[in-house]
N, C-alpha and C positions, 0 to 999 in steps of 0.2 A: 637531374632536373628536366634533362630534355623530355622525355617519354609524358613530362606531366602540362609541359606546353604543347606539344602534338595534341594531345587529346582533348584541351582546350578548343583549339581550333575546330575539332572535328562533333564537338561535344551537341550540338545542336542537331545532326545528324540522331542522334542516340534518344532526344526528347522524340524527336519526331514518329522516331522508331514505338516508342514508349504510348507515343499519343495516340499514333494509328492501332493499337493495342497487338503489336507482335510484341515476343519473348526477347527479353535482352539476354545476352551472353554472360557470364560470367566475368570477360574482360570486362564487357562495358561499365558492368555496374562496378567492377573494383575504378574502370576509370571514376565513376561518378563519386563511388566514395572519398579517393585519395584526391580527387579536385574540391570536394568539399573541408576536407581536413589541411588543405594546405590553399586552400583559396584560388586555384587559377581559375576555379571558374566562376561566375558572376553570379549573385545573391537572386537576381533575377532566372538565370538560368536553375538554382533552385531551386526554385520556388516554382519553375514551370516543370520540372522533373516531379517533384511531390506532389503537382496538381494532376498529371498524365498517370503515376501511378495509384492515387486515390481513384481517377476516373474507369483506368482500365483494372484495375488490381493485377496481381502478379501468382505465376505456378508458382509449387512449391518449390522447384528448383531453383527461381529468382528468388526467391524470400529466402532461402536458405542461404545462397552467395550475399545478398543485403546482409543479412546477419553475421555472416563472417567476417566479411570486409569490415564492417563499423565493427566489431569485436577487434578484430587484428590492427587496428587504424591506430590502437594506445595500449597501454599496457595490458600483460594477464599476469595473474599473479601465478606464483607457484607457492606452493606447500611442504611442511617436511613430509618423506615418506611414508613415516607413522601414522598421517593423519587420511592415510590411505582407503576410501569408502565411507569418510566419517563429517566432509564437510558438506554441508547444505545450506539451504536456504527456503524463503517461502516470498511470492509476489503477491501481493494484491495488486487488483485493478481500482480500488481507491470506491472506499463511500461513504457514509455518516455514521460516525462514533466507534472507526474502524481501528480499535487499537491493540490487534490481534500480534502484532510483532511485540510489542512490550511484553507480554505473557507467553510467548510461544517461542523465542528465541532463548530467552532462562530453561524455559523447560526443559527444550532442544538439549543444549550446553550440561543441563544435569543429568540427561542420559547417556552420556561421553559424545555428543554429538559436535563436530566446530562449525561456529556460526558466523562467515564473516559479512552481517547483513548492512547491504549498502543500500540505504534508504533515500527517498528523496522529501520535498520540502511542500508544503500544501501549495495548490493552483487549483481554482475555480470554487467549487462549491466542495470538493475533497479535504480532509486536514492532512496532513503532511507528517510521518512520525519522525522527522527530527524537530519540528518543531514544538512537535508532545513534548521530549525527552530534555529540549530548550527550556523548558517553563521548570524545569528541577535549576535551582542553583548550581555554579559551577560545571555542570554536565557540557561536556568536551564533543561535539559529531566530528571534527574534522582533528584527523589520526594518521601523523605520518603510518608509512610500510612498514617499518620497523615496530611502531608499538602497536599497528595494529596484529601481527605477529606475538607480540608480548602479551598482550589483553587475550587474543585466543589461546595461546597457551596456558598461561596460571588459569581465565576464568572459564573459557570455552565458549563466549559468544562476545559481539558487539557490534553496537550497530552505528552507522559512520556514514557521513555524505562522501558524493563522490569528488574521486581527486581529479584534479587537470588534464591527468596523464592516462584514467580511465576511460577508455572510448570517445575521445575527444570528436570525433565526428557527432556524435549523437546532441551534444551539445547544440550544436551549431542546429543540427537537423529537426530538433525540439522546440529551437526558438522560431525558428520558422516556420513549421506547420500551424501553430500557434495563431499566427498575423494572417497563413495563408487558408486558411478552413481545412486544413489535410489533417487533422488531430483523427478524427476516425477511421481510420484505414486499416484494413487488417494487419496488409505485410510491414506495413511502417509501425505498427503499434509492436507488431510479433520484434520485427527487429530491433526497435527502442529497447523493448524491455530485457529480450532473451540476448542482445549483445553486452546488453550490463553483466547482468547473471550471468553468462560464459567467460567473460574478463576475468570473474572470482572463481572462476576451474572449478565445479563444483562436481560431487559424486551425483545428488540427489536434488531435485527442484521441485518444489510444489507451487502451483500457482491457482490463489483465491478470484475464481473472475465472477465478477457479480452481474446480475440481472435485475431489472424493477425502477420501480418510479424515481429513485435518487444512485441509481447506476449509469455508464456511460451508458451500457445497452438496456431496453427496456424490456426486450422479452428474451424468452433462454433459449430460442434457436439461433441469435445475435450473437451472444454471448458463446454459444456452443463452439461454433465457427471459430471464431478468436481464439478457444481454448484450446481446438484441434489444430490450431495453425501452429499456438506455441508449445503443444506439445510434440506436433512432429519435428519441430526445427529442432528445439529443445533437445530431444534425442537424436534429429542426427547430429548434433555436433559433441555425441558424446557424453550427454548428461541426461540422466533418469530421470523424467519428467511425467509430471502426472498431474491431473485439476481438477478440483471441488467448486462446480455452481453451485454459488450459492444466493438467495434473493436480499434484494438490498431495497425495501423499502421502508421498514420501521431505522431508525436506527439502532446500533447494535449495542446493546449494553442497555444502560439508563442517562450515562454521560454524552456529551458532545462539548466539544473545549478543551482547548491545549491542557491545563492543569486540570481540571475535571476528569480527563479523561486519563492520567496520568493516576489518580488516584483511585479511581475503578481500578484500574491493570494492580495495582495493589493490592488493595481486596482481594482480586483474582489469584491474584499470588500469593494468600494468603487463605484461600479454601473458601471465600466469602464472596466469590463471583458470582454474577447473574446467569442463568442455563443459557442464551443464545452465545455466550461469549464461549465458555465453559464447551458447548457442541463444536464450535471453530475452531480452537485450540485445539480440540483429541483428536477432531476429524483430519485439519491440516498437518500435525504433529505425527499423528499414530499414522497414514499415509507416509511419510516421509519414516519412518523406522522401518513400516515393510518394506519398502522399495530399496534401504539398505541391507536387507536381513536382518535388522535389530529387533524385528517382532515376528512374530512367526504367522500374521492376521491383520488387518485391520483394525478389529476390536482389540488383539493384543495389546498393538498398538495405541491406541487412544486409551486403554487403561494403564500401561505406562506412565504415557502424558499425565493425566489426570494423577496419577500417585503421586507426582512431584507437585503438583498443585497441594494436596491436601496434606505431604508429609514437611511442609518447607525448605525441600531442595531447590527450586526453583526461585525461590522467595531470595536466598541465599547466595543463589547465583545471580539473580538482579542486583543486589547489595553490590555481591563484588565486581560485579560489570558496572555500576556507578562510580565504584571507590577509582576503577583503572580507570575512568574516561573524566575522571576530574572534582570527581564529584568529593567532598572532605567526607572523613569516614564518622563525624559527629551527625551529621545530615542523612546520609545513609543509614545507618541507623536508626535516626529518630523515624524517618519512611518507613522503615521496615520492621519498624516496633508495630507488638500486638494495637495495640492500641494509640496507634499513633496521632499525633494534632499535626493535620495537614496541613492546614492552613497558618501554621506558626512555622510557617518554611516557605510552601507555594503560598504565589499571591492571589490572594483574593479580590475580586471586583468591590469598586465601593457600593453598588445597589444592586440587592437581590429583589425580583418582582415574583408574588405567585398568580398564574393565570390560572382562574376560574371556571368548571366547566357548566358549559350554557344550556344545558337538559341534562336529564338523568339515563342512565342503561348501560349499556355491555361497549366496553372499549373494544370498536370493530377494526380501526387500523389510525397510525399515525404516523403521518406523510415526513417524514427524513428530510425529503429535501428543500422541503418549506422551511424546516427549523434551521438548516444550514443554509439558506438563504439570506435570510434575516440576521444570524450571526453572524456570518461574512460583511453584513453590513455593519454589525455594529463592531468588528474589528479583528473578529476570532480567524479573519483568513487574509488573503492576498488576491489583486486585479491582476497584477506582472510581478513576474520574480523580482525579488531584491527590496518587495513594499514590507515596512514592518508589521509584525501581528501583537495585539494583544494576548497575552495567552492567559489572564484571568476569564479574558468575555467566554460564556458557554451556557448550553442551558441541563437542566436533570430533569427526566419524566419521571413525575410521581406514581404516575399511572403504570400498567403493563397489557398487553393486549388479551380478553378476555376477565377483564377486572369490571366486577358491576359498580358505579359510582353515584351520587346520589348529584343533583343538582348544586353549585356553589360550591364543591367539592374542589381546594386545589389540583390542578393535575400537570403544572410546568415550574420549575421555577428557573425564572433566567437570570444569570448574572450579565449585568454589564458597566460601565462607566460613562466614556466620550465618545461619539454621540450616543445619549440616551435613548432610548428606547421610548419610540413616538407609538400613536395611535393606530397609524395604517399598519404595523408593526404588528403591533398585538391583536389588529383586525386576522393578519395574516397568519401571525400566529395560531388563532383560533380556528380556521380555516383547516389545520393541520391535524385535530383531534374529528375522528365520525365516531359517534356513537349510536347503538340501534338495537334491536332485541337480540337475546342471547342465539335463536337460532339461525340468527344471521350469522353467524361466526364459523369462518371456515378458515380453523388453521393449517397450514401448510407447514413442513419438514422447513427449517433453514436452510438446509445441503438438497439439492435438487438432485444431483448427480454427480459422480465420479467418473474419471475420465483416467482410466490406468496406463503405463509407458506402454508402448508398442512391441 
């Protein structure tokens, strides 16, 4: 323990260092890490370390020591050798109606692929997919080592929050960027996310970082940065790393809402998705089998994907990824029936509202993060971790972008319960739909760009 009280002492030296923007050492930041994991140093003094390195930012040499240390700080798992080139994963950077892991980890899984996806829980105006996967009855996210081992093997994917023992620094390090405005940082972000994903020993990583009006970053040279930050960390520590910009202003799908969006991934899994979802899945999907050699292309790859989409392998591997995480196999089932009655399972809001649209013309765009705005307030999210969510509250666009609509024409319907859903609300609401002549419409690719390992 001595070594961790010396560097207590000395630890204020090292912010200084950080502040006046020189390069920390490698020791220093393992000091900073293992002071933060084991508390010698002072909540204060972290918070003055996160503010120094959001102010100066860090090389890639620093970023890549941050990422190791909080990686090394808890657990990594290991694998049997079998599964040798086969396990993966995918990140998103989080945005509205983003329920691309529920469709895309089945897939994964039905192309011999193992998925051991450790997700996290919504915060801010983001949803959170275990808390999707929450609004299903019975469904288990927290999975000792052992069965989450057993779940990859019979089903080949599952998706799990993370344990105590997983990078236990990051914890600490998350709730305090949080209070202290260090949430945007590159190398704190690269290290958050790519120290989790390395904990899970991965062959192959892909990570979805969005751009646009309801993204963390709002344009794709922001964005870009980020994605080049965690794909080189990414790969030097061993893991094939690769990223799909892509823009995050409509939301994705038709859904938004814990259960709503739970029932889209269905459909999806069932050949009956919407194309912007259906593009993110092949794209993130079919990237992640080239990078393994499982496809011999890109396009190979994403017509793979897409084949368990439409042949119900996929479908079938979400079943039995329910059935191992708790879920009773009468429930499963009835979800994953052709024709299933969702709402005789998931819960429903007691009042559905349709908003009306206020002039006629060409659906030119619909603001994401207005509608997740308003739904956070009416319950579909969280202000601090550990607040309950509704997961009935969500809303469904009627509409889709480049749809000509006539005046009075429903084109939202939102559910919600406690608190109701007031007038500045649906002012706001409203606010979220432009409409204008057809030659106003300039649609853009969803996938802006690809970013291949190095």
């Amino acid at each position: 323990m001595a070594h961790h009280e010396q560097s207590a002492a000395t630890f204020p030296e090292h912010i200084r260092k950080k502040r006046n923007g020189e390069q920390l050492s490698a020791g220093e930041i393992r000091d900073f890490v293992q002071g933060v994991k084991y508390k010698t140093i002072q909540e204060s003094q972290i918070g003055a370390m996160l503010m120094a390195i959001w102010q100066q930012g860090m090389v890639a040499e620093e970023t890549l020591a941050l990422t190791k240390e909080m990686m090394m700080s808890g657990e990594v798992m290991s694998w049997p050798a079998e599964w040798e080139g086969l396990v993966v994963d995918k990140h998103s950077t989080g945005g509205v109606g983003d329920k691309i892991s529920l469709v895309l980890a089945p897939a994964l899984a039905a192309c011999g692929c193992k998925v051991p996806m450790i997700s996290g829980r919504g915060l801010a105006h983001t949803g959170g997919t275990l808390d999707k996967l929450e609004s299903i009855p019975g469904f288990n996210v927290y999975q000792s080592v052992e069965q989450l081992h057993r779940i990859l093997e019979e089903v080949g994917c599952c998706i799990v929050g993370q344990t105590d023992n997983l990078v236990p620094a990051d914890k600490v390090m998350y709730a305090l960027r949080d209070v202290t405005s260090t949430v945007d940082s590159l190398p704190l972000i690269t290290g958050s996310i790519i120290s989790k994903k390395g904990a899970e020993s991965l062959s192959a990583l892909v990570l979805d970082v969005k751009f646009g009006n309801a993204a963390l970053y709002k344009d794709l040279g922001s964005a870009k940065s980020l994605a080049q930050s965690m794909v080189t960390v990414g790969n030097s520590l061993g893991i094939r790393t690769g990223a799909v910009l892509s823009r995050m202003n409509c939301p994705i799908g038709r859904c938004v809402g814990n259960s709503l969006e739970v029932m889209e991934s269905l459909e999806c899994l069932k050949g009956r998705g919407p194309n912007d979802i259906l593009e993110l899945v092949t794209s993130l999907g079919g990237l992640l089998l080239w990078m393994i050699g499982r496809a011999g292309s890109l396009e190979e790859g994403k017509l793979v994907i897409s084949t368990t989409l439409q042949n119900g392998a996929a479908l079938e591997t979400f079943q039995n990824m329910m059935i191992g995480q708790g879920v009773t196999s009468q429930i499963a089932a009835s979800l994953c029936s052709t024709y299933a009655d969702y709402y005789s399972i998931l819960r429903r809001a007691h009042y559905q509202t349709e908003l009306e649209t206020q002039g006629h013309g060409t659906v030119l765009d619909i603001d994401g993060m207005v509608i997740a705005k308003v739904l956070h307030r009416l319950g579909a999210g969280r202000s601090k971790a550990g607040d309950p969510v509704n997961h009935s509250v969500g809303a469904e666009l009627l509409v889709s972008l480049g749809q000509k609509v006539e005046k009075g024409q429903p084109w939202l319907r939102v559910h919600y319960e406690t608190p109701a859903l007031n007038a500045e609300q649906r002012f706001s609401l409203q606010g979220a739909l432009t409409l204008g002549s057809a030659d106003q419409l300039h649609t853009q690719p969803l996938v802006a760009e690809i970013i291949l390992p190095e």
